[in-house]
KOLSE-37156 format. One record per residue (C-alpha): residue in one letter; chain; x, y, z. Coordinates in nm, 2 decimals, m for minus. Layout:
N
@residuo: A	cadena: A	px: X	py: Y	pz: Z
...
# end
This chain:
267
@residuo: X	cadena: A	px: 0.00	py: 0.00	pz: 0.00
@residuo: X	cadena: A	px: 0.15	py: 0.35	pz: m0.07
@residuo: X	cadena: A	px: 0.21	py: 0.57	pz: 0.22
@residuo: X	cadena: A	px: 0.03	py: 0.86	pz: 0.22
@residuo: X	cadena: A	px: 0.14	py: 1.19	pz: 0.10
@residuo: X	cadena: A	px: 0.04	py: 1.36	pz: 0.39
@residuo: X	cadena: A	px: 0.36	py: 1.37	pz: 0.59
@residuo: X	cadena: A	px: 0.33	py: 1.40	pz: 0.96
@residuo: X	cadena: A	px: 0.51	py: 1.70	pz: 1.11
@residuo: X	cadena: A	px: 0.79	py: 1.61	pz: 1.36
@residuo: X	cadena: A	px: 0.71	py: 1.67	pz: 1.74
@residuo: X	cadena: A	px: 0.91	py: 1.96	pz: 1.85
@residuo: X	cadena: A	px: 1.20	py: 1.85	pz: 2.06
@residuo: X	cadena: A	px: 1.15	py: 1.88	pz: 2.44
@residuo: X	cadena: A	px: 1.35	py: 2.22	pz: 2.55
@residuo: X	cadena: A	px: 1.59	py: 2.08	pz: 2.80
@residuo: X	cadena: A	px: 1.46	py: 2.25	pz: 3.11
@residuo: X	cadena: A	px: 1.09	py: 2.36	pz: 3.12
@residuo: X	cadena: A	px: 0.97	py: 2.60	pz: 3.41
@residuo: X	cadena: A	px: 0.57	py: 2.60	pz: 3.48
@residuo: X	cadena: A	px: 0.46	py: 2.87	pz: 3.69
@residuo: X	cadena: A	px: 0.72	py: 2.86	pz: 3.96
@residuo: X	cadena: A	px: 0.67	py: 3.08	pz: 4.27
@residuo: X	cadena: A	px: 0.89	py: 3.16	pz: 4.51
@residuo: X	cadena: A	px: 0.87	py: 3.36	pz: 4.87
@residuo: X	cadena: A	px: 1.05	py: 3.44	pz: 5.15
@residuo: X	cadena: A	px: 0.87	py: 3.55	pz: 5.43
@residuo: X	cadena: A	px: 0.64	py: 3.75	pz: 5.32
@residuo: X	cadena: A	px: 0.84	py: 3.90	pz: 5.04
@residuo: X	cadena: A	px: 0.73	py: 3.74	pz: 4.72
@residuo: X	cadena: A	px: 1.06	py: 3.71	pz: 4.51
@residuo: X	cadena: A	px: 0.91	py: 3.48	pz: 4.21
@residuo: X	cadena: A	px: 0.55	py: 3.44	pz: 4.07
@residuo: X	cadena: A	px: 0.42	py: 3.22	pz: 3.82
@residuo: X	cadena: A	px: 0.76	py: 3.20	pz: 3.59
@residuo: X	cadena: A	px: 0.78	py: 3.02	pz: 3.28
@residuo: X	cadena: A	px: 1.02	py: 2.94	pz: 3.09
@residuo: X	cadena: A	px: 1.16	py: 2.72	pz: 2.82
@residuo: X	cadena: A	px: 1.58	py: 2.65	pz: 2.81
@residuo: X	cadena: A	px: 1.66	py: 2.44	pz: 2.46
@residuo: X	cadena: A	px: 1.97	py: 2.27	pz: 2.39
@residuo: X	cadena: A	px: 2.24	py: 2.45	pz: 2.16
@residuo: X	cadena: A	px: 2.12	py: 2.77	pz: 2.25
@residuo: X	cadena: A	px: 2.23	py: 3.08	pz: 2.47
@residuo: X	cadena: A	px: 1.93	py: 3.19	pz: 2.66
@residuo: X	cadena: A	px: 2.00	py: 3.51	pz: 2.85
@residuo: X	cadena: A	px: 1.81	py: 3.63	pz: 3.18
@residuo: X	cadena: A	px: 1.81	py: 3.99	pz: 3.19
@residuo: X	cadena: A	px: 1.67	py: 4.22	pz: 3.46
@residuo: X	cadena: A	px: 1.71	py: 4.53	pz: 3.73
@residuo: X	cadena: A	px: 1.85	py: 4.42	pz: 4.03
@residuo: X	cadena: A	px: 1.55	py: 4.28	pz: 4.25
@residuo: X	cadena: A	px: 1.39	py: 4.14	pz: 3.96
@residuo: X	cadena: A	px: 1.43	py: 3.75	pz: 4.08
@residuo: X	cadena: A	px: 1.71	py: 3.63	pz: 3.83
@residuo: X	cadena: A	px: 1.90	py: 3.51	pz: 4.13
@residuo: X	cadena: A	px: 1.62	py: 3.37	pz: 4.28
@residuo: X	cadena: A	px: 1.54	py: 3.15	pz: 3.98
@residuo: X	cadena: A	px: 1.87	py: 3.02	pz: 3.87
@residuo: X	cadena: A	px: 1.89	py: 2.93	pz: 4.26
@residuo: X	cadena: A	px: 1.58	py: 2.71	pz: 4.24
@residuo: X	cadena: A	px: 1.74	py: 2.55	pz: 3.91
@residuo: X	cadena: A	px: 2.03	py: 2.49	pz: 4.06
@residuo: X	cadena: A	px: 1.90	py: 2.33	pz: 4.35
@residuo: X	cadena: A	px: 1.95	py: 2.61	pz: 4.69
@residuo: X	cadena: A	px: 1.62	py: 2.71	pz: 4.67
@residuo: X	cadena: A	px: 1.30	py: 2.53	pz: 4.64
@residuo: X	cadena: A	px: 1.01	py: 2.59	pz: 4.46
@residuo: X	cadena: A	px: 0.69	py: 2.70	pz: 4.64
@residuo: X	cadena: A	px: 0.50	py: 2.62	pz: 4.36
@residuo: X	cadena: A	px: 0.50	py: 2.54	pz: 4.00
@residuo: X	cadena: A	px: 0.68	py: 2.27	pz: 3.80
@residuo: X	cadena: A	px: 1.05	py: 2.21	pz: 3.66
@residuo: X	cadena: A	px: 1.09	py: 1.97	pz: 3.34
@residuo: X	cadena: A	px: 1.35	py: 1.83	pz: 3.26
@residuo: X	cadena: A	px: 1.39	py: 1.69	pz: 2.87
@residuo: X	cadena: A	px: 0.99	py: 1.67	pz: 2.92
@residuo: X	cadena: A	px: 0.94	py: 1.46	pz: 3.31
@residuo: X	cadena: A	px: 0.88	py: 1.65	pz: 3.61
@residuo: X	cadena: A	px: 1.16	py: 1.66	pz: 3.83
@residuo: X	cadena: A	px: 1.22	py: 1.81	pz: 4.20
@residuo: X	cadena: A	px: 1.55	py: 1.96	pz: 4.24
@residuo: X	cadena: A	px: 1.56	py: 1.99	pz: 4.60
@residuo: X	cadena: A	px: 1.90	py: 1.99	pz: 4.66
@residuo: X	cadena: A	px: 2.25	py: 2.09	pz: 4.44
@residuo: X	cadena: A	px: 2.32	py: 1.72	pz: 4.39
@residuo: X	cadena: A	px: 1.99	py: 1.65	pz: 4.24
@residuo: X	cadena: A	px: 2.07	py: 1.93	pz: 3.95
@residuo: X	cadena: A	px: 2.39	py: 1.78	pz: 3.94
@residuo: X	cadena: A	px: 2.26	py: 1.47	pz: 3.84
@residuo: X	cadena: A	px: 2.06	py: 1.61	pz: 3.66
@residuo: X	cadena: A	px: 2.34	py: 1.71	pz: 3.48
@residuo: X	cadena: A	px: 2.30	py: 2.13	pz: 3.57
@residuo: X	cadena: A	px: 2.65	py: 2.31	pz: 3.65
@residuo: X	cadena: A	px: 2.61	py: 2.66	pz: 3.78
@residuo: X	cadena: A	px: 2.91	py: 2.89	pz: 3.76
@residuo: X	cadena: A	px: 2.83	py: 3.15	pz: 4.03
@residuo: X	cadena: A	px: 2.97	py: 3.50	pz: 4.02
@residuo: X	cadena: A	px: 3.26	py: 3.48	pz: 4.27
@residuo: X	cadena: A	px: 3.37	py: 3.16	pz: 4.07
@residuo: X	cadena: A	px: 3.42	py: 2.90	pz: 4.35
@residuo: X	cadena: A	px: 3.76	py: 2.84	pz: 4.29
@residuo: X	cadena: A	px: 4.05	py: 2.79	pz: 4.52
@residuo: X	cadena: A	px: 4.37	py: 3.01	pz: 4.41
@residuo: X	cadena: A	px: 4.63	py: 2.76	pz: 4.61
@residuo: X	cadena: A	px: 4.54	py: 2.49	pz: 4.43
@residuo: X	cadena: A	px: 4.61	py: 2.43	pz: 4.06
@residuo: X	cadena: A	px: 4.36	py: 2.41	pz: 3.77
@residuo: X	cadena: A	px: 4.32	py: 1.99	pz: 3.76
@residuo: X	cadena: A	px: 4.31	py: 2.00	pz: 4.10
@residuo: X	cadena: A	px: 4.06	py: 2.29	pz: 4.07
@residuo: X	cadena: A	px: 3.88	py: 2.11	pz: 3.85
@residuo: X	cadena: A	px: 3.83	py: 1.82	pz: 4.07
@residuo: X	cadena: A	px: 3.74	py: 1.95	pz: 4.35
@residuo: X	cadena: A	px: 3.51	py: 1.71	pz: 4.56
@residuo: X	cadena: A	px: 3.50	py: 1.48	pz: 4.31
@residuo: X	cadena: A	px: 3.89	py: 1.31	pz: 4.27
@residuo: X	cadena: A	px: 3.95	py: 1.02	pz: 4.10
@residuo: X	cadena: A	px: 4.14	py: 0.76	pz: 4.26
@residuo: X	cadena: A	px: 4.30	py: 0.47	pz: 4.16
@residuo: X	cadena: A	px: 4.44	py: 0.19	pz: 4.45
@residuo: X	cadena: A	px: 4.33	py: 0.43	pz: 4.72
@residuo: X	cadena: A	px: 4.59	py: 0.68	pz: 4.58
@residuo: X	cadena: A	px: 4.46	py: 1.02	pz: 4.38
@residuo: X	cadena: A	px: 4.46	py: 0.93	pz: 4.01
@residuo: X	cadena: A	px: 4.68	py: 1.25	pz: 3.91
@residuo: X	cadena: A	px: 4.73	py: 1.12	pz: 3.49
@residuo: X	cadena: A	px: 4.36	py: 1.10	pz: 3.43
@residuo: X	cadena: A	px: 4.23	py: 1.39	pz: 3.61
@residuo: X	cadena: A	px: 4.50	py: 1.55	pz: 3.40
@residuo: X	cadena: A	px: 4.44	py: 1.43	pz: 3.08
@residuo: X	cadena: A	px: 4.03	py: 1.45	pz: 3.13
@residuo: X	cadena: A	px: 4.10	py: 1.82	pz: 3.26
@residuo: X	cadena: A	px: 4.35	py: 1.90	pz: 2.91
@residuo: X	cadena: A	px: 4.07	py: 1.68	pz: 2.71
@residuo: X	cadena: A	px: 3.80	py: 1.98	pz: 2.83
@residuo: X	cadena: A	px: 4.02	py: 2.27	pz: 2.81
@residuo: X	cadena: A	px: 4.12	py: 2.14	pz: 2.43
@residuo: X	cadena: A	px: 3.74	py: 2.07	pz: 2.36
@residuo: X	cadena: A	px: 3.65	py: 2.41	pz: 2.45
@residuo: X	cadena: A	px: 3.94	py: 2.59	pz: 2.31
@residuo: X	cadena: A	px: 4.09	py: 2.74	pz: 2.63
@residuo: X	cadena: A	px: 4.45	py: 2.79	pz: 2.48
@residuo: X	cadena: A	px: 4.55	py: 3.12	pz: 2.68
@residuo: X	cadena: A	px: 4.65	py: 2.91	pz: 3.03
@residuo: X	cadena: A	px: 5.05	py: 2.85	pz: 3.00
@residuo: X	cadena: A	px: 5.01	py: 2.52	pz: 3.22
@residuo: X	cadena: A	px: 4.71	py: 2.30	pz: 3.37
@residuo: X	cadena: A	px: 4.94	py: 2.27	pz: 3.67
@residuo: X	cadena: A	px: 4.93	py: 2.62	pz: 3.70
@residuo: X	cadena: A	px: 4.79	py: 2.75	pz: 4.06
@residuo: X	cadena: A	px: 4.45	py: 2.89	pz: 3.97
@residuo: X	cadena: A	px: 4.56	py: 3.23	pz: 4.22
@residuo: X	cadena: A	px: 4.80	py: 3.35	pz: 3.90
@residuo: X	cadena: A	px: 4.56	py: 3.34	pz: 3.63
@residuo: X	cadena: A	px: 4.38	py: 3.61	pz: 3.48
@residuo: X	cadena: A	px: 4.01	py: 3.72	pz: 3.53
@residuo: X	cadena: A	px: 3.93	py: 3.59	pz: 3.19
@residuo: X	cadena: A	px: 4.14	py: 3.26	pz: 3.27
@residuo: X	cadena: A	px: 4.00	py: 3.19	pz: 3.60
@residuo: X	cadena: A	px: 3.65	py: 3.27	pz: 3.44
@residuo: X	cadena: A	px: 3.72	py: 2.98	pz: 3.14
@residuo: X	cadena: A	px: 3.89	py: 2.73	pz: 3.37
@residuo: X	cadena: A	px: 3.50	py: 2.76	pz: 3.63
@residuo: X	cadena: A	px: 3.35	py: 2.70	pz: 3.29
@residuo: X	cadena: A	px: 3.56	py: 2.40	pz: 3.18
@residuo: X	cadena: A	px: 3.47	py: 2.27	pz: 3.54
@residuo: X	cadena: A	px: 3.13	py: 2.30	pz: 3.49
@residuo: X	cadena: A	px: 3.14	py: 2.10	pz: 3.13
@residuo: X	cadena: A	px: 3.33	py: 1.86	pz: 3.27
@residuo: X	cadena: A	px: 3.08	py: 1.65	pz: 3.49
@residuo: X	cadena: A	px: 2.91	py: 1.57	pz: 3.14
@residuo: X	cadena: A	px: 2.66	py: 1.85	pz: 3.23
@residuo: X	cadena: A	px: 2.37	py: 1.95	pz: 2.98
@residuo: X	cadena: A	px: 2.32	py: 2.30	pz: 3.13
@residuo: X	cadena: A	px: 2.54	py: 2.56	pz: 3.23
@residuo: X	cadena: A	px: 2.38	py: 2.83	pz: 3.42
@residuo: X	cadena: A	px: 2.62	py: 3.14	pz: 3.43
@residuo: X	cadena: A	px: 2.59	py: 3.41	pz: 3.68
@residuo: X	cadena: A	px: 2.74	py: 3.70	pz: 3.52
@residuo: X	cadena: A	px: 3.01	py: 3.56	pz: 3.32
@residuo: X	cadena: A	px: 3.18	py: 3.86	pz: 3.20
@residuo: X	cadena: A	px: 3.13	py: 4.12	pz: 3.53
@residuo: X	cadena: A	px: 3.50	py: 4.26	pz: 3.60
@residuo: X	cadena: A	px: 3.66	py: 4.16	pz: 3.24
@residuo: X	cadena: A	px: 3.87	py: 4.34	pz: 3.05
@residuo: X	cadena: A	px: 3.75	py: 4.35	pz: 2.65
@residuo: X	cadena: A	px: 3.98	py: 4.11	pz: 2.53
@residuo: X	cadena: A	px: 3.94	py: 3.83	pz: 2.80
@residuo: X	cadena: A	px: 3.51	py: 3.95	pz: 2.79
@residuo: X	cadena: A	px: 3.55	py: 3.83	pz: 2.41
@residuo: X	cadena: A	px: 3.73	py: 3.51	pz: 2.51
@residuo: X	cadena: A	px: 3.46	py: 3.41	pz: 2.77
@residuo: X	cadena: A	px: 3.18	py: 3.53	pz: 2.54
@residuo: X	cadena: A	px: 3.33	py: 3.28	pz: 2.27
@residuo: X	cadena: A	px: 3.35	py: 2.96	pz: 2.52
@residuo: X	cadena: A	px: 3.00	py: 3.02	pz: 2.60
@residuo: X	cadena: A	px: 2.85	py: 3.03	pz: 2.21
@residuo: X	cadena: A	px: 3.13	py: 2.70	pz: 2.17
@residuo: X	cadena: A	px: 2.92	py: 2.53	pz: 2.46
@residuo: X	cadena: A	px: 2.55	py: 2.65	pz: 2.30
@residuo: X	cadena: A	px: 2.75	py: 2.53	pz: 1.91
@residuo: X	cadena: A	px: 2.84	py: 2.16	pz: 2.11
@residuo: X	cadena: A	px: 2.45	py: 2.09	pz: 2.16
@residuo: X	cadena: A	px: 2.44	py: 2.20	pz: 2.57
@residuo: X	cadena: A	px: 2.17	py: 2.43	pz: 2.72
@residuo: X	cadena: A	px: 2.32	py: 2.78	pz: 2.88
@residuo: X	cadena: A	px: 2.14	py: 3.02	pz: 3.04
@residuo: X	cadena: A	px: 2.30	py: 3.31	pz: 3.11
@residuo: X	cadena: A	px: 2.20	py: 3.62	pz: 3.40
@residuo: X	cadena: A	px: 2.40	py: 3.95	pz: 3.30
@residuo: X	cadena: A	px: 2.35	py: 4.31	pz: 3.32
@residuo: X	cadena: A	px: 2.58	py: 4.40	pz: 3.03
@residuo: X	cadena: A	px: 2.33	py: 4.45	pz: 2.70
@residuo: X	cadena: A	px: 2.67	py: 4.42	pz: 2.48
@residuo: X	cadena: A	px: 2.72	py: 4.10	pz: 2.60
@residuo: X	cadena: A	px: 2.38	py: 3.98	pz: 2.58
@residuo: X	cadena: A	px: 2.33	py: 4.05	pz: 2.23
@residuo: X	cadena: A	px: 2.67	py: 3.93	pz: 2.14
@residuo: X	cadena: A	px: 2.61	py: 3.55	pz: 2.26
@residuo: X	cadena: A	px: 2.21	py: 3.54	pz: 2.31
@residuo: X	cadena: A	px: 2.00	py: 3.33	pz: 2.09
@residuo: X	cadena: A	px: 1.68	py: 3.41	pz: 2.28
@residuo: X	cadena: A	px: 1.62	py: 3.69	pz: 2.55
@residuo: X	cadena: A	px: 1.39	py: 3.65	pz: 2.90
@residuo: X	cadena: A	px: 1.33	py: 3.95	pz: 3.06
@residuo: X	cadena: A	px: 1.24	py: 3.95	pz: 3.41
@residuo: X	cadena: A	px: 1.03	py: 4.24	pz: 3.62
@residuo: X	cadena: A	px: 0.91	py: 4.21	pz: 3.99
@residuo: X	cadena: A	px: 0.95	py: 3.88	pz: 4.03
@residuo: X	cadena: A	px: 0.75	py: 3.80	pz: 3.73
@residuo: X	cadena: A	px: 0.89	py: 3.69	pz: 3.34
@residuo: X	cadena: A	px: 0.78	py: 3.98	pz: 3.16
@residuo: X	cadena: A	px: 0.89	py: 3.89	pz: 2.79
@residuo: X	cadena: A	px: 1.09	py: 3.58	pz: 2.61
@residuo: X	cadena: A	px: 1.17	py: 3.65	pz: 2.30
@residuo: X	cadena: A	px: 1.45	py: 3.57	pz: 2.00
@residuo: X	cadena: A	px: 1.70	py: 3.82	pz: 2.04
@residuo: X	cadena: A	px: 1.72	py: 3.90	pz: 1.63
@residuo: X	cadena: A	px: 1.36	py: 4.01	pz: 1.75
@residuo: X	cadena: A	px: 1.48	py: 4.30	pz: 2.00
@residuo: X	cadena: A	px: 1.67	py: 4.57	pz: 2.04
@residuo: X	cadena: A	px: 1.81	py: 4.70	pz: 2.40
@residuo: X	cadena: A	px: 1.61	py: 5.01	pz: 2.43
@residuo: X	cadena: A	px: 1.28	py: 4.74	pz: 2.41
@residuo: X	cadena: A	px: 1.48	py: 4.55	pz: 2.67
@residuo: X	cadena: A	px: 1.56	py: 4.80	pz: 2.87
@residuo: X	cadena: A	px: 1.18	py: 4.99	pz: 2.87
@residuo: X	cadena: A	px: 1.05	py: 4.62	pz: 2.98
@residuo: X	cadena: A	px: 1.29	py: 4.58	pz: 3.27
@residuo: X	cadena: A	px: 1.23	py: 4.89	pz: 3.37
@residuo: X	cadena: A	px: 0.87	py: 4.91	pz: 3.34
@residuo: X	cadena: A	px: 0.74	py: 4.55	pz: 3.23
@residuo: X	cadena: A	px: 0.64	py: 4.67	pz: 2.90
@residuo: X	cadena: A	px: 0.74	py: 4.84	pz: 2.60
@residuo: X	cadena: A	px: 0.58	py: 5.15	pz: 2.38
@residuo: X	cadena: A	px: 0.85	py: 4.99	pz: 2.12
@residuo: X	cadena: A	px: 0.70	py: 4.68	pz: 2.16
@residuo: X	cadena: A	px: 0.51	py: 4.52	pz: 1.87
@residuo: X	cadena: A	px: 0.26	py: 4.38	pz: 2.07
@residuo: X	cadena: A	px: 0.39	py: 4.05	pz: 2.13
@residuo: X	cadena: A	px: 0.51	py: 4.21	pz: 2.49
@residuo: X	cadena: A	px: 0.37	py: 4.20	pz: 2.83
@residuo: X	cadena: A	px: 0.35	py: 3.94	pz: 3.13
@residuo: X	cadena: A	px: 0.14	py: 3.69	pz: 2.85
@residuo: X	cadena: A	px: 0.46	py: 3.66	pz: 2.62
@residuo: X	cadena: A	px: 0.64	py: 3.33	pz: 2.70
# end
C-alpha cells in the first residue's frame, strides 16, 4: 500500500529545562511568581533584569539552593524536584556562580576536581584527572593558560572565568547556568569568555546566562527572557529585539516599542 502523501510534522524536541509557573517567597516578600520558561539545547538563553527582579532567585531554584513553592520544573519533558545541588547535578545542571568557587592555592586539575577526585588503589589518580581536565580545556578551546598545573591564584580574570567553565562541562553537564560571566573583564578576556560560552550552545548543551551587560547579551544570546518584579515579563528571539525594548521592559514591564507580542502573557 503506498504511504500517504500527507507527511506528519515532527514533534518539536523537548527544550531541556521547562519552568511551569514557579513561585517563590520568602517571608512575606514574594521574590518569584508564576515564571515560565523554556531552556533548549544548543542555545544561549540570557536572563536579563534590574537588580530585584528574581534572576538570582530563579537560577537558585534550578540549581537546586532554593525550592520551589510552587509550579513545576521539566526536565527533557518529566517533572523533576530539584531539591537539593546534587539532584541538579545529576541532573546534569552546573552553575558557575559569580565569585567563581575556585580555590587560588590549588592548581587548575586539581581545581577542576574538586570534591569529586579520581582515585585509583586508594591513591589520587593524578594522569587521568589531568588528561580529562587537558581533554576539556582542548574541547572548549581554552589555549591562553601557560600550564594545567598552574595555581589557579596566577591566572587572569578571563582565565579563571574559562577554567570555572571548563569545570562545569566537565561532569558531562547539559546545562550551564552562568551568573554573570563577564562582570569585571577586560575586553579582550570579555570576548574570550563570550566565545567559550556560544562553543558550549554550538556543542549541543543548554546555557542560560543572567548578565547586566546588553553588549554582551546581544553578542552571545540566541533568545532573551526578561524578568520584572519577580515575574517573566517577555521571552523572545534576540534577532527580535533591540536594548532600548529590553531595557523599557525591565524597567517598566512593558514596551511602547513593543510590537505587541510584549507583556506578562509573552512566554
Amino acid at each position: 500500500m503506498a504511504a500517504s502523501a500527507e507527511a506528519v510534522a515532527p514533534k518539536p524536541a523537548e527544550p531541556q529545562l521547562r519552568l511551569e509557573r514557579i513561585s517563590k517567597s520568602f517571608g512575606p516578600v514574594q521574590a518569584l511568581t508564576d515564571v515560565s520558561l523554556e531552556v533548549p539545547n544548543g542555545e544561549v538563553t540570557a536572563l536579563v533584569g534590574d537588580n530585584g527582579a528574581g534572576k538570582s532567585t530563579l537560577i537558585k531554584v534550578i540549581a537546586g539552593i532554593h525550592a520551589a513553592d510552587g509550579g513545576q520544573l521539566f526536565w527533557e519533558g518529566r517533572p523533576v524536584h530539584i531539591r537539593h545541588p546534587r539532584d541538579a547535578a545529576e541532573l546534569g545542571i552546573e552553575t558557575v556562580y559569580q565569585d567563581l568557587a575556585l580555590a587560588d592555592n590549588l592548581d587548575i586539575v586539581q581545581n577542576m576536581f574538586l570534591g569529586r577526585e579520581e582515585t585509583r588503589h586508594l591513591a589520587l589518580d593524578e594522569e587521568d584527572m589531568e588528561r580529562k581536565a587537558r581533554e576539556t580545556l582542548t574541547g572548549l578551546r581554552v589555549t591562553t593558560v601557560r600550564s594545567i598545573r598552574q595555581p589557579v591564584g596566577s591566572l587572569s580574570g578571563g582565565q579563571r572565568q574559562s577554567v570555572a567553565i571548563a569545570k562545569a562541562v566537565l561532569w558531562n553537564s547539559k546545562l550551564v547556568i552562568m551568573d554573570e560571566p563577564t562582570a569585571a573583564l577586560g575586553v579582550a578576556q570579555t570576548r574570550n569568555v563570550l566565545d567559550l560560552i556560544r562553543r558550549l550552545a554550538d556543542q549541543g548543551l543548554a546555557v542560560l546566562m543572567v548578565s547586566h551587560n546588553m553588549v554582551d547579551v546581544f553578542e552571545v544570546a540566541d533568545q532573551i527572557a526578561v524578568m520584572f518584579l519577580g515575574r517573566m515579563a517577555a521571552v523572545r528571539r534576540a534577532s527580535d529585539l533591540d536594548v532600548p525594548t529590553v531595557v523599557d521592559i525591565m524597567t517598566t514591564g512593558t514596551s511602547t516599542r513593543d510590537t505587541g507580542k510584549g507583556g506578562s502573557g509573552d512566554h
